[in-house]
N, C-alpha and C positions, 0 to 999 in steps of 0.2 A: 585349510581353514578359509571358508568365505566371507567376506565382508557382509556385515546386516546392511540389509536396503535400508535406505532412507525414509524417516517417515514425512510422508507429507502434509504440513502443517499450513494453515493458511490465519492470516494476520487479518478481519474484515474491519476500515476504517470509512464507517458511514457518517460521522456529526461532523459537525463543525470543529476544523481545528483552533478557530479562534475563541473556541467555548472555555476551556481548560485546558491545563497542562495532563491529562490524562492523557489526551491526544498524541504528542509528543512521547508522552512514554511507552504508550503501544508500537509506537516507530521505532524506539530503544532498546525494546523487546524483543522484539520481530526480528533487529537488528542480533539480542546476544542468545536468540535460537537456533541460528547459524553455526551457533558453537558446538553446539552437540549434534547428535545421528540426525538432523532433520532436513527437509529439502520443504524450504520456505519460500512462499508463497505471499506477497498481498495485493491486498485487494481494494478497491479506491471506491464506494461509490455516493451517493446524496452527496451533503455538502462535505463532505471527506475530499472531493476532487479540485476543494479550493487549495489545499497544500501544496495540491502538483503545479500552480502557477508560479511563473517567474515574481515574485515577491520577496518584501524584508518584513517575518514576522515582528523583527525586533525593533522595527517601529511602533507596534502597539503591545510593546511588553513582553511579547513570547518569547520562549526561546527559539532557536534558529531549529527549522525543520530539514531543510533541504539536505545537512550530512548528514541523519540517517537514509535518506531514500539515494541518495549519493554511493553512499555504501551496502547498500541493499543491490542495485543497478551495479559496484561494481563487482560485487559477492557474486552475479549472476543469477539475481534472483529473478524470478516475474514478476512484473507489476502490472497486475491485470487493473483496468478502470471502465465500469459499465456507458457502453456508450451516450445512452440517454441519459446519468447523470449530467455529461457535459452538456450532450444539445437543450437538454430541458435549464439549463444556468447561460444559454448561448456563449459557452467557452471555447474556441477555438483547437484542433489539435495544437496550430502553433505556437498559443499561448504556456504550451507545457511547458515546464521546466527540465524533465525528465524523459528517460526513454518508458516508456507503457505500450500495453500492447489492449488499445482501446476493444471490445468485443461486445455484440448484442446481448440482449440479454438473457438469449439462450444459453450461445455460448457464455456467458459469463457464470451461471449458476450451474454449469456443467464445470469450469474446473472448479467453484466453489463445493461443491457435493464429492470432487475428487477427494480433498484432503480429509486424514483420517481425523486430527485435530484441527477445530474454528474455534478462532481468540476472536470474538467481535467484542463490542465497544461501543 
């Protein structure tokens, strides 16, 4: 008996996570898709790549972002983030808070078209 592959699902977080708590729960999500057959995937780009900075959402009411992308990073997942998102916000890589694997925007819609399931948002 073989194990079924993994489906690859990818998680796309483009708004603002200061917008709503939607934001947040997609990160939640993303997070309890891990649970089942899938091999998860997200994806950071527009102002979605302001969460990856070292900040405390819970200075303006939010709730805390950082443990889910904490546990996404330690689940081993990728966290792909479009590179000209950052440059066109002048965000530094070392402002990240996180490990991401920054990618042009080539490559970036090349693993986005990989996954056979996109949750955007």
């Amino acid at each position: 008996m073989s194990e079924r592959k993994k489906k690859p699902v990818g998680v796309l977080l483009a708004n603002s996570p200061f917008e709503s708590y939607k934001f947040q729960e997609r990160l939640r999500m993303a997070v309890g898709l891990t649970l089942g057959k899938n091999s998860v995937r997200v994806f950071f780009s527009g102002d979605g790549v302001f969460s990856l900075l070292k900040s405390d959402p819970q200075k303006f009411g939010m709730p805390p972002m950082a443990k889910h992308i904490e546990t996404l990073a330690m689940l081993k997942c990728p966290i792909f983030v479009l590179e000209e998102s950052l440059s066109q916000r002048d965000i530094a890589r070392e402002a990240i808070a996180h490990p991401i694997k920054a990618l042009p925007q080539d490559f970036f819609y090349r693993e986005l078209s990989a996954c056979e399931v996109l949750i955007c948002g």
